[in-house]
One Martini backbone bead per residue (centre of mass of N, CA, C, O) as a GRO file, in nm:
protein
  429
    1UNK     BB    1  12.082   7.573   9.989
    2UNK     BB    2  11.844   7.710  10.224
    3UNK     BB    3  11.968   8.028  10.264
    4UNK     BB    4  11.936   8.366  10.310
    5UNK     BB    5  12.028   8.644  10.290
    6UNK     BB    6  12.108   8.932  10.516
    7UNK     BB    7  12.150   9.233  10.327
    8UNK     BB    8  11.914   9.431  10.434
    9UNK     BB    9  11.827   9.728  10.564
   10UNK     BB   10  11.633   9.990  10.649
   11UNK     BB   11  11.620  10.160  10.378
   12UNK     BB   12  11.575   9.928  10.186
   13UNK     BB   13  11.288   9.794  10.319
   14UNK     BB   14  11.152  10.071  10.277
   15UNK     BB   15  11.161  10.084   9.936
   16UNK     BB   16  11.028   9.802   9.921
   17UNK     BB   17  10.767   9.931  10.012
   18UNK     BB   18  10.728  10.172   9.872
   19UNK     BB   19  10.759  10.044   9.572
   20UNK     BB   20  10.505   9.898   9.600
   21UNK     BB   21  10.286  10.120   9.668
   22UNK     BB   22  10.439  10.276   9.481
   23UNK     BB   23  10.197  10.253   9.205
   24UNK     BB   24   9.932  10.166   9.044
   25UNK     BB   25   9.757  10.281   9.237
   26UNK     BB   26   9.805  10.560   9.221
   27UNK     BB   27   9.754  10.584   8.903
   28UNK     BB   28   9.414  10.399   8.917
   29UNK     BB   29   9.194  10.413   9.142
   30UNK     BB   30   9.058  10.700   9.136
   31UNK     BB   31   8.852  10.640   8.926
   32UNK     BB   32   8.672  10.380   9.007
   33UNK     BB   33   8.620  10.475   9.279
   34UNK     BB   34   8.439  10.742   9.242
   35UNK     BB   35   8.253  10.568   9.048
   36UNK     BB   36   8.140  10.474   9.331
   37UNK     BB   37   8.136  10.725   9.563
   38UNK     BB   38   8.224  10.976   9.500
   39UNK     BB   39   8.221  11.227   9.713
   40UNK     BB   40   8.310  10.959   9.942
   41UNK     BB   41   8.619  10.902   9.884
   42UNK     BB   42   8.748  11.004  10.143
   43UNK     BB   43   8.611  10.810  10.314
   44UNK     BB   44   8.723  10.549  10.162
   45UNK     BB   45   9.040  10.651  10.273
   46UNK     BB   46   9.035  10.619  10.507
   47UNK     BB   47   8.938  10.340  10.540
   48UNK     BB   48   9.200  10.215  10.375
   49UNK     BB   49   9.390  10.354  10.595
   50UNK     BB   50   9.293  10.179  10.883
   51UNK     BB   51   9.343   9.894  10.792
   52UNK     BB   52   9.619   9.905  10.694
   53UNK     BB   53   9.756  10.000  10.966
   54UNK     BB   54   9.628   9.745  11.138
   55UNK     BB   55   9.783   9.542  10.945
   56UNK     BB   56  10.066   9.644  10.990
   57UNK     BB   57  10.077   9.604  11.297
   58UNK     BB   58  10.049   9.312  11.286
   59UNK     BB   59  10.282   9.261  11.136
   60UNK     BB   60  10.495   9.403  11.299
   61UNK     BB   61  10.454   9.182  11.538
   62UNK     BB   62  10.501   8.917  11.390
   63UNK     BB   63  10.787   8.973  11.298
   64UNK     BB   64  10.945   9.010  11.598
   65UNK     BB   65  10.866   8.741  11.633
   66UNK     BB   66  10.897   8.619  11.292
   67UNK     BB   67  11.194   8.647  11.087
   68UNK     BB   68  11.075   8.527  10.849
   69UNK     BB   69  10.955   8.389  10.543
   70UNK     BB   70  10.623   8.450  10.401
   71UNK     BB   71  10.502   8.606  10.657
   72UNK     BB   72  10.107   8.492  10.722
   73UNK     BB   73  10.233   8.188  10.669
   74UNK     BB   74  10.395   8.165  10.915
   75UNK     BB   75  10.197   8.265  11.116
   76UNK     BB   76   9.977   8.054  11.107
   77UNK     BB   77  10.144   7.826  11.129
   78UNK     BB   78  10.251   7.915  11.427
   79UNK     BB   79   9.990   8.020  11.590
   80UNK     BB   80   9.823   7.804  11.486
   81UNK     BB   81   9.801   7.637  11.177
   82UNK     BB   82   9.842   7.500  10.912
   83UNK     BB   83   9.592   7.518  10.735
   84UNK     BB   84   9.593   7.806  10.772
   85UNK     BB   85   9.846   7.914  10.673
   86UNK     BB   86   9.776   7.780  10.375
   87UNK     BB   87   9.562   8.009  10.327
   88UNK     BB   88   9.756   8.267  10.342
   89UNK     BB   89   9.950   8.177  10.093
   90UNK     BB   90   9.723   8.103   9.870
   91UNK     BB   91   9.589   8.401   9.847
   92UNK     BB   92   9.867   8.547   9.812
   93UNK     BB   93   9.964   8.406   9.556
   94UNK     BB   94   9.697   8.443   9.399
   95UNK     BB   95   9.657   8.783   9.442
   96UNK     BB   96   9.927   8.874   9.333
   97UNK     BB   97   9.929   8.770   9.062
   98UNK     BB   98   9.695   8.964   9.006
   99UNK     BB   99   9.839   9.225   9.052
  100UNK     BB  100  10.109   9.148   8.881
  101UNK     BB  101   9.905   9.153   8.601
  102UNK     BB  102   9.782   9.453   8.658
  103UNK     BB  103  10.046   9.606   8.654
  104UNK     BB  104  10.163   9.498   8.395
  105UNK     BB  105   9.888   9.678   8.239
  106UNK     BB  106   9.936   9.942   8.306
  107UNK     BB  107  10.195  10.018   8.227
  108UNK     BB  108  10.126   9.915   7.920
  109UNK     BB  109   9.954  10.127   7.866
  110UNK     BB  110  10.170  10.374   7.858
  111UNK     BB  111  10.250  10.288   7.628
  112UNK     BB  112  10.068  10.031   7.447
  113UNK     BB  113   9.730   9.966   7.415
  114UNK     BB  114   9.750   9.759   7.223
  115UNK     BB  115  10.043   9.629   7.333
  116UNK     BB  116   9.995   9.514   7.640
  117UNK     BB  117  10.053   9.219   7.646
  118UNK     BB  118  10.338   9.231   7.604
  119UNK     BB  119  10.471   9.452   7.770
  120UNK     BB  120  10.364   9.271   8.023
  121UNK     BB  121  10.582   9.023   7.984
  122UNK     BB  122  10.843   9.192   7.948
  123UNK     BB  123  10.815   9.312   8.218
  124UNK     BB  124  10.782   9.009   8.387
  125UNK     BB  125  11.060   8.888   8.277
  126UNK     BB  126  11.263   9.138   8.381
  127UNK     BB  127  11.221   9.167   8.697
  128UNK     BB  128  11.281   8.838   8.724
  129UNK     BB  129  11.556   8.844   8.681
  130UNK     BB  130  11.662   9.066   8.865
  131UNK     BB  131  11.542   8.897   9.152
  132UNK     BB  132  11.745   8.636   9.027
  133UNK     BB  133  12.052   8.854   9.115
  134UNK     BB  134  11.902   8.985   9.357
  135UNK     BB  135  11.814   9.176   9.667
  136UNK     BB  136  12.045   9.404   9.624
  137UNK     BB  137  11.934   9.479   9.336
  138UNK     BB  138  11.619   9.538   9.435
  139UNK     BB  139  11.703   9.763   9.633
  140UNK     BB  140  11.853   9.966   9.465
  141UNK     BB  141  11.603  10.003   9.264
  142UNK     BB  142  11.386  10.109   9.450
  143UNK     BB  143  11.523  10.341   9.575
  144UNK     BB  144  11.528  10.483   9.255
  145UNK     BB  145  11.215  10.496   9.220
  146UNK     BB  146  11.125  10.634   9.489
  147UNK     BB  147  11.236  10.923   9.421
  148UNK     BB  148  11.128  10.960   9.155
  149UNK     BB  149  10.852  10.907   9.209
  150UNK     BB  150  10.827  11.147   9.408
  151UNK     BB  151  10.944  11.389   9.292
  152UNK     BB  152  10.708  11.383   9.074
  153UNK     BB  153  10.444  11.369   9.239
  154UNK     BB  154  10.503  11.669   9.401
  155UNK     BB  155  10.518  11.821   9.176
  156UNK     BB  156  10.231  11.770   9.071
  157UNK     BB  157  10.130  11.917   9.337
  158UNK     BB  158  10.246  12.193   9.277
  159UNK     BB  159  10.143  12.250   9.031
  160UNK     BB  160   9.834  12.249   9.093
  161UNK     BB  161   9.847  12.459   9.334
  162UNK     BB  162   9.955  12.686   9.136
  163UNK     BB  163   9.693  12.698   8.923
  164UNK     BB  164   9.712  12.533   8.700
  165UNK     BB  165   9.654  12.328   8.406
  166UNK     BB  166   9.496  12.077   8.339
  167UNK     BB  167   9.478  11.770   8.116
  168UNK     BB  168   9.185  11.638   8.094
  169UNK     BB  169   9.166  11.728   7.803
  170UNK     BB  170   9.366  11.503   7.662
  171UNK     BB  171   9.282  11.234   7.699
  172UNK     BB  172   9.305  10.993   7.471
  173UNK     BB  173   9.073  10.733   7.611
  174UNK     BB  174   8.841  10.792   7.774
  175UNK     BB  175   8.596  10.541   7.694
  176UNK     BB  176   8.821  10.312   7.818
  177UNK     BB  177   8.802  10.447   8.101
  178UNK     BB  178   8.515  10.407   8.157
  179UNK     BB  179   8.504  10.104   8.100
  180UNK     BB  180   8.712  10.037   8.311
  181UNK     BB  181   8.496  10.129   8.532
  182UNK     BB  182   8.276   9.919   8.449
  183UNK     BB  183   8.423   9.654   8.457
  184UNK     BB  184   8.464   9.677   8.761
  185UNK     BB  185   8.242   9.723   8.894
  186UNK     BB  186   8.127   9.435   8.742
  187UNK     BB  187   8.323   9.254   8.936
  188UNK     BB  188   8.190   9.345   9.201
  189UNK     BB  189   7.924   9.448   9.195
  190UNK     BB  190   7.879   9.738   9.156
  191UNK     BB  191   7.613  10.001   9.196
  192UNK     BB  192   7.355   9.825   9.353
  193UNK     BB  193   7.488   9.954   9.660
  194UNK     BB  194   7.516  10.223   9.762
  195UNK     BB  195   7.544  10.235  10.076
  196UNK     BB  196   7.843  10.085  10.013
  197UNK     BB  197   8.029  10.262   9.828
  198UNK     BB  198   8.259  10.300  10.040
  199UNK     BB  199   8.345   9.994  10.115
  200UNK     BB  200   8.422   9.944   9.774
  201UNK     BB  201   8.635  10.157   9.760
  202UNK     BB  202   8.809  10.066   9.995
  203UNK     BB  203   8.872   9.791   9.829
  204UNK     BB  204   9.003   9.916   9.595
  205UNK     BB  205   9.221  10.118   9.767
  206UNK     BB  206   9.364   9.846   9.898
  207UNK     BB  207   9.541   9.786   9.647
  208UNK     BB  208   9.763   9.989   9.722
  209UNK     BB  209   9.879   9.948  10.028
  210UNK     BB  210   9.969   9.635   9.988
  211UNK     BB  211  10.310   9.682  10.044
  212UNK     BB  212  10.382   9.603  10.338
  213UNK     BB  213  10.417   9.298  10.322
  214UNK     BB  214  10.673   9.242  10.172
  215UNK     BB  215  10.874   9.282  10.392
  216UNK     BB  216  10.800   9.056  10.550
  217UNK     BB  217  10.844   8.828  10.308
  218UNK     BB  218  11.171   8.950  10.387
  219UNK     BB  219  11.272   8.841  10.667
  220UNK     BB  220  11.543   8.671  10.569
  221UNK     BB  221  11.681   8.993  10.438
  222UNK     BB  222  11.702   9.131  10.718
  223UNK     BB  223  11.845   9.300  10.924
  224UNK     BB  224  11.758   9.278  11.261
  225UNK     BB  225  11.443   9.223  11.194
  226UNK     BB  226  11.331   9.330  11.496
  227UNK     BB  227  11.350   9.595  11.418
  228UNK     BB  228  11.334   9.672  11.091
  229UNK     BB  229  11.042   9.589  11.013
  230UNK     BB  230  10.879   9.754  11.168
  231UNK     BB  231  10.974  10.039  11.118
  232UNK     BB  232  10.926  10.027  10.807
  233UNK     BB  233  10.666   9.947  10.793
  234UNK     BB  234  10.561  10.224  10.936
  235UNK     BB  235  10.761  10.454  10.760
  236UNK     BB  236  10.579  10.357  10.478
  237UNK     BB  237  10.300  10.411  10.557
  238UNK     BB  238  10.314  10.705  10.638
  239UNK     BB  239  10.389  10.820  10.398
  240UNK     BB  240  10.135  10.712  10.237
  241UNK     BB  241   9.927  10.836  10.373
  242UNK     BB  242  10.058  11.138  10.290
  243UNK     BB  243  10.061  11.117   9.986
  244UNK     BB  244   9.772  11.055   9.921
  245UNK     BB  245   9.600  11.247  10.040
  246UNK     BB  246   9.726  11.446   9.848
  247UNK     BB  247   9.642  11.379   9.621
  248UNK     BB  248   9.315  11.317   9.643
  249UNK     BB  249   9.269  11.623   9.670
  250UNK     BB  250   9.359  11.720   9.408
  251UNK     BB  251   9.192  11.526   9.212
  252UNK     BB  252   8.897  11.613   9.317
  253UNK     BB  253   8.939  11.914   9.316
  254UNK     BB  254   8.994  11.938   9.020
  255UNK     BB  255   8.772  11.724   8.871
  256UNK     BB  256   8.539  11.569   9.050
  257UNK     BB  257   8.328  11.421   8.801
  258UNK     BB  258   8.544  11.338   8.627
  259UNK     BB  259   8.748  11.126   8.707
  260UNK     BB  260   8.680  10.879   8.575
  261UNK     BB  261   8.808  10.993   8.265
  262UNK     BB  262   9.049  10.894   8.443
  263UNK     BB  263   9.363  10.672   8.397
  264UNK     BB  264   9.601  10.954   8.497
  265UNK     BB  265   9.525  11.168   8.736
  266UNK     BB  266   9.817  11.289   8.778
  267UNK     BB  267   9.943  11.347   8.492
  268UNK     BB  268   9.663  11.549   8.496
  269UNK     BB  269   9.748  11.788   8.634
  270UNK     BB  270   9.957  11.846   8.412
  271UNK     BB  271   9.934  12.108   8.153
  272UNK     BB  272  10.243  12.016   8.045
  273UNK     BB  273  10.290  11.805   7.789
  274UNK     BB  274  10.561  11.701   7.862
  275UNK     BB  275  10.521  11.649   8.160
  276UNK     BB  276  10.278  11.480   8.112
  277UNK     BB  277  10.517  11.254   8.004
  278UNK     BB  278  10.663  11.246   8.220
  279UNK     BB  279  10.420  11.139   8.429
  280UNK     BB  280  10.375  10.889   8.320
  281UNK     BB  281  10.691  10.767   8.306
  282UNK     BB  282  10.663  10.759   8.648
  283UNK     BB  283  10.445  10.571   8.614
  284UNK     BB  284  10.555  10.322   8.511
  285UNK     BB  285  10.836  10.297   8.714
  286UNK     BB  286  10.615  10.244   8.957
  287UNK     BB  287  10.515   9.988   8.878
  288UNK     BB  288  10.782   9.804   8.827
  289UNK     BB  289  10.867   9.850   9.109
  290UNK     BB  290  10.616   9.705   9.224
  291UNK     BB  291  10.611   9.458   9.057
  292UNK     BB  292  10.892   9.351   9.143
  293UNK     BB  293  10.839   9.292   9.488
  294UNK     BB  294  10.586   9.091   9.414
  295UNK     BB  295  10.778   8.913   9.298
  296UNK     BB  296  10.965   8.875   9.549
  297UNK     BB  297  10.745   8.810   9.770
  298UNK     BB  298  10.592   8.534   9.593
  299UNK     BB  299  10.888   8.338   9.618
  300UNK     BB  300  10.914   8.312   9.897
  301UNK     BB  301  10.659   8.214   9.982
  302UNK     BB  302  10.672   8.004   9.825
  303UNK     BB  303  10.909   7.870   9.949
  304UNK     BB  304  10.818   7.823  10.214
  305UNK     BB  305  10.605   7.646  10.154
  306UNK     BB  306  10.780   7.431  10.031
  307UNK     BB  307  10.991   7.370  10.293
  308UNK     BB  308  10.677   7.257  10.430
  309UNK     BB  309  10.549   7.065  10.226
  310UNK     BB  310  10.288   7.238  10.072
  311UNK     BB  311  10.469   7.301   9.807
  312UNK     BB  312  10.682   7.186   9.575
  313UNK     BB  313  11.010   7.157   9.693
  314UNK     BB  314  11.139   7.309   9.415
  315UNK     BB  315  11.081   7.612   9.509
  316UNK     BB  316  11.279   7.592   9.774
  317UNK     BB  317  11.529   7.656   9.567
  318UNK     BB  318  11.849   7.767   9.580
  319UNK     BB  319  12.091   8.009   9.452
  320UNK     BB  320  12.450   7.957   9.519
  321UNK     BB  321  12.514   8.264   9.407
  322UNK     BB  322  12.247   8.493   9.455
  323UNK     BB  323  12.038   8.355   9.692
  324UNK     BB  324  11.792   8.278   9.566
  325UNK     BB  325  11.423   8.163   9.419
  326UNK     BB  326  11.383   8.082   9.130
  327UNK     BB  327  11.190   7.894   9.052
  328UNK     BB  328  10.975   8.042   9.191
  329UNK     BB  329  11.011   8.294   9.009
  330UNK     BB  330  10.935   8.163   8.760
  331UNK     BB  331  10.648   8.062   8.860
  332UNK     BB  332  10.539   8.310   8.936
  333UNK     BB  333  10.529   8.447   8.616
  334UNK     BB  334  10.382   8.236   8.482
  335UNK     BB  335  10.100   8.321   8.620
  336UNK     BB  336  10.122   8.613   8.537
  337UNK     BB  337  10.102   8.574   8.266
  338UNK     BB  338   9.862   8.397   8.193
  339UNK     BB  339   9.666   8.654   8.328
  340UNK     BB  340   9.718   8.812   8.129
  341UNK     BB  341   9.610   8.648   7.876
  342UNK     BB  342   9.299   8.602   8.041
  343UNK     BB  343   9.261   8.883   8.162
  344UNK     BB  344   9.157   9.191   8.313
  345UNK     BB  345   9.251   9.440   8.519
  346UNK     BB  346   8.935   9.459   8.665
  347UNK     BB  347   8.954   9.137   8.738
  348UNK     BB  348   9.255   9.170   8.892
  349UNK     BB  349   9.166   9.362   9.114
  350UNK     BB  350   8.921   9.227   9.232
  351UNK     BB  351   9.070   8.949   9.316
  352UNK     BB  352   9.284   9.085   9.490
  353UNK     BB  353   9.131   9.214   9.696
  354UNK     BB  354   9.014   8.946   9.822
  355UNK     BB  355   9.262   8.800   9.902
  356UNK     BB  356   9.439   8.989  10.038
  357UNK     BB  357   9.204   9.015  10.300
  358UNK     BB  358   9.225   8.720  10.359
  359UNK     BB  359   9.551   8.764  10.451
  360UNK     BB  360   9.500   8.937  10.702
  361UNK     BB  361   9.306   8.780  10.861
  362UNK     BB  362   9.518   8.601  10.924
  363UNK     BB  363   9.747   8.794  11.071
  364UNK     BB  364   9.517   8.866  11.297
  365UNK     BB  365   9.461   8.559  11.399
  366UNK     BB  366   9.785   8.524  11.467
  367UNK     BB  367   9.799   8.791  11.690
  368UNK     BB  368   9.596   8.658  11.876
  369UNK     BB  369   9.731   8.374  11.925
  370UNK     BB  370   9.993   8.523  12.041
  371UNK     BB  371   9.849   8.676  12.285
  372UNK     BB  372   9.807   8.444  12.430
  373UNK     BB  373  10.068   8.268  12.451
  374UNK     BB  374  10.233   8.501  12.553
  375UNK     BB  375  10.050   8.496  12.838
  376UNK     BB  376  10.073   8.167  12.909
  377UNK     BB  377  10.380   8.260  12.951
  378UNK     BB  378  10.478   8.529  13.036
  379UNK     BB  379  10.533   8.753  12.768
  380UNK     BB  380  10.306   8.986  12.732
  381UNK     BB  381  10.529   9.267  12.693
  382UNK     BB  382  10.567   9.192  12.366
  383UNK     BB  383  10.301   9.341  12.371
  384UNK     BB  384  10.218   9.631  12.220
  385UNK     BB  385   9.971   9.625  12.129
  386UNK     BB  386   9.649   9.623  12.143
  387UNK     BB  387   9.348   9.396  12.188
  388UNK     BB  388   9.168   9.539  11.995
  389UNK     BB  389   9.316   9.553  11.719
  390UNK     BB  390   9.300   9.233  11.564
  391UNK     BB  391   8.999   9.238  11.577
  392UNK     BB  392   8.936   9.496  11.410
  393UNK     BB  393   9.093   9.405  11.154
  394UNK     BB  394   8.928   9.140  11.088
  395UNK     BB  395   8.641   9.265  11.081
  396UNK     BB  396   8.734   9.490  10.836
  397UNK     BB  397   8.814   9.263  10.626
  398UNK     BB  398   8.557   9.081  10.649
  399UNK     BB  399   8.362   9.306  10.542
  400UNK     BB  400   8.459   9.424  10.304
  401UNK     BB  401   8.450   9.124  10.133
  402UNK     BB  402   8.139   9.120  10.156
  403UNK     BB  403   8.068   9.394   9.992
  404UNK     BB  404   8.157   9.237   9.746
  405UNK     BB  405   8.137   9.061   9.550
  406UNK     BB  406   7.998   8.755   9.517
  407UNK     BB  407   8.113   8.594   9.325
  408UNK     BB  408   8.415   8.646   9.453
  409UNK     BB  409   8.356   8.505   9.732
  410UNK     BB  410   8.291   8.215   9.637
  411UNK     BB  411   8.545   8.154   9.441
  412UNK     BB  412   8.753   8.206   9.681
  413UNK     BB  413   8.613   7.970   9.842
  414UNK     BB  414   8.686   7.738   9.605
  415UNK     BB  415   8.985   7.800   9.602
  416UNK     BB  416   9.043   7.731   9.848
  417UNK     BB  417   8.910   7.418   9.877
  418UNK     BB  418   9.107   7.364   9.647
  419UNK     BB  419   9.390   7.379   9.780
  420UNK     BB  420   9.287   7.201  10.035
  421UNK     BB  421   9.279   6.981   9.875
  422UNK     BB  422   9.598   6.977   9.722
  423UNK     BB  423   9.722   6.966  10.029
  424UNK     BB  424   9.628   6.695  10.085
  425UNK     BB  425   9.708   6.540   9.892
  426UNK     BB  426   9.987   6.607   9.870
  427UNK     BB  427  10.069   6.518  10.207
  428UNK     BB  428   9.971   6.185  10.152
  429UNK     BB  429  10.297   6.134   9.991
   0.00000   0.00000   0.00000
């Protein structure tokens, strides 16, 4: 069994786009990107606006060349060279993974502080299930996650919008959300050059944005690719486009210098006891979502990857009956655990933005690729998109990543360096 089932939709595609984004982000960066850009968040958020749509767009070009599982991964093997896809499938892999354990210790942060590290665990064994019991299960549970938490999302909005009173002086532990955006500063490197702010911020808060990938990275199990793909993709960033917006407006005007000693700035709009409550529980739920996704986006790369002798065989290897790459899926949720008890949130956001933005810059270098060989085939109109776009992409990823930590910067160059010396090894056996 080489071959995943087709059997997502255009709404399926959707839900798990928007649960991937609709999750940690939205209810974590607002307080840490304040307190690097300050006043200047919007302009922060515009700006991680305008890459993440960049993004997208190179993305779904890729996708209707190239509908098959991997993402980034596939386009840059295909349109490049082999060792340019493994270094954006070993970043992707890399970056999401921490992502996966910074999100499952957010949601855990909201039931339990001290046990944090154990429900983050317990979350990622049980989602790690879901996945490998079928895709069309992951489907049907996005779908309802992304419901219950939109509508908690604009009660929020309404909430607030009528003037009702923020609970943020209900906050239980300012002191330790204080903490934790002083200690994502200083992973990023941080606050050491103002005039950096907004590119830092926006660094930060294209954290929450990158779950439109995950949807290409199920190339394989969308039915009609070629069309269900871009469609959803851009259908999925336009709803969160205008969803963050107004979230970002809500916490800003309401909250203002206050922001950063909020963990929970979302369910803080909310002054009714009981409904702040409600809106925590909506925090887990979607966090839960985005966390799903990221695993099953997380193994198929992983399986592409098996599957061209780039990573271990067994990886590529399909279970028979769910039509799922469980192998693929067991390991990518260990190296997620692994993160979760040796790494904090705030250093596992630093470094998942550097390797993600890293996996773009080959998406858009990939798009390029594609425009030259296309035009010198002489299949040009199938390129909708503008010729500077994919430049503009490139370059503005390759911009965030180098305003961030230097730290972080060197450590991803050895990392991948890593990478590529494992798979040179690898190869040659």
């Amino acid at each position: 069994m080489s071959q995943l089932n087709r059997s997502i939709g255009p709404v399926g595609a959707v839900s798990i786009g928007l649960a991937a984004m609709i999750g940690a982000g939205l209810f974590f960066v607002w307080g840490p990107a304040s307190a690097i850009a300050g006043a200047w968040l919007p302009a922060a958020l515009v700006l991680a606006g305008v890459v993440a749509t960049v993004n997208a767009l190179s993305t779904a070009q890729l996708a209707m060349e190239h509908p098959v599982s991997g993402g980034a991964y596939a386009y840059g093997r295909a349109e490049a060279k082999p060792w340019i896809g493994f270094s954006a499938g070993w970043m992707f892999v890399t970056g999401k993974t921490f992502s996966a354990a910074a999100i499952a210790l957010v949601a855990a942060r909201h039931i339990d502080q001290d046990g944090a590290a154990a429900w983050a665990v317990i979350a990622l064994v049980a989602l790690a299930i879901v996945n490998i019991l079928g895709i069309r299960l992951t489907s049907a549970i996005s779908t309802v996650i992304v419901v219950l938490v939109l509508a908690a999302v604009v009660f929020a909005l309404v909430w607030n919008a009528f003037g009702n009173a923020s609970t943020l002086t209900q906050v239980s532990d300012s002191t330790s959300v204080v903490a934790d955006s002083d200690s994502l500063m200083a992973a990023f490197g941080l606050g050491t050059v103002p005039a950096l702010g907004v590119l830092q911020a926006a660094g930060i808060l294209f954290f929450a944005f990158a779950g439109y990938a995950r949807m290409a990275t199920l190339g394989e199990e969308v039915r009609d690719p070629r069309r269900t793909l871009p469609r959803a993709i851009v259908t999925a960033l336009v709803i969160v486009l205008v969803l963050y917006g107004l979230v970002a407006f809500a916490v800003t005007g309401t909250f203002r210098d206050r922001l950063p000693e909020s963990m929970t700035p979302v369910a803080d709009l909310v002054g009714h006891p009981v409904l702040h409550i409600v809106l925590l529980a909506a925090a887990v739920v979607a966090c839960l979502g985005s966390l799903m996704g990221i695993l099953a986006g997380l193994s198929r790369t992983s399986m592409a990857m098996a599957r061209d002798g780039e990573l271990p065989g067994v990886l590529g290897k399909i279970n028979a009956r769910t039509r799922t790459p469980v192998v693929a899926e067991i390991a990518c949720t260990c190296l997620a655990i692994i993160a979760v008890v040796t790494l904090p949130p705030s250093g596992l956001v630093a470094f998942s933005s550097t390797f993600v933005l890293g996996y773009y810059a080959v998406a858009h270098f990939a798009a390029i690729r594609m425009r030259a060989r296309l035009a010198d085939a002489g299949s040009g109109p199938r390129m909708w998109l503008p010729r500077w776009l994919p430049w503009f992409g490139l370059i503005s990823c390759l911009v965030i990543v180098l305003t961030l930590s230097w730290v972080g910067v060197v450590a991803a160059i050895a990392w991948l360096g890593l990478g590529l010396l494992f798979r040179r090894t690898f190869a040659s056996r």
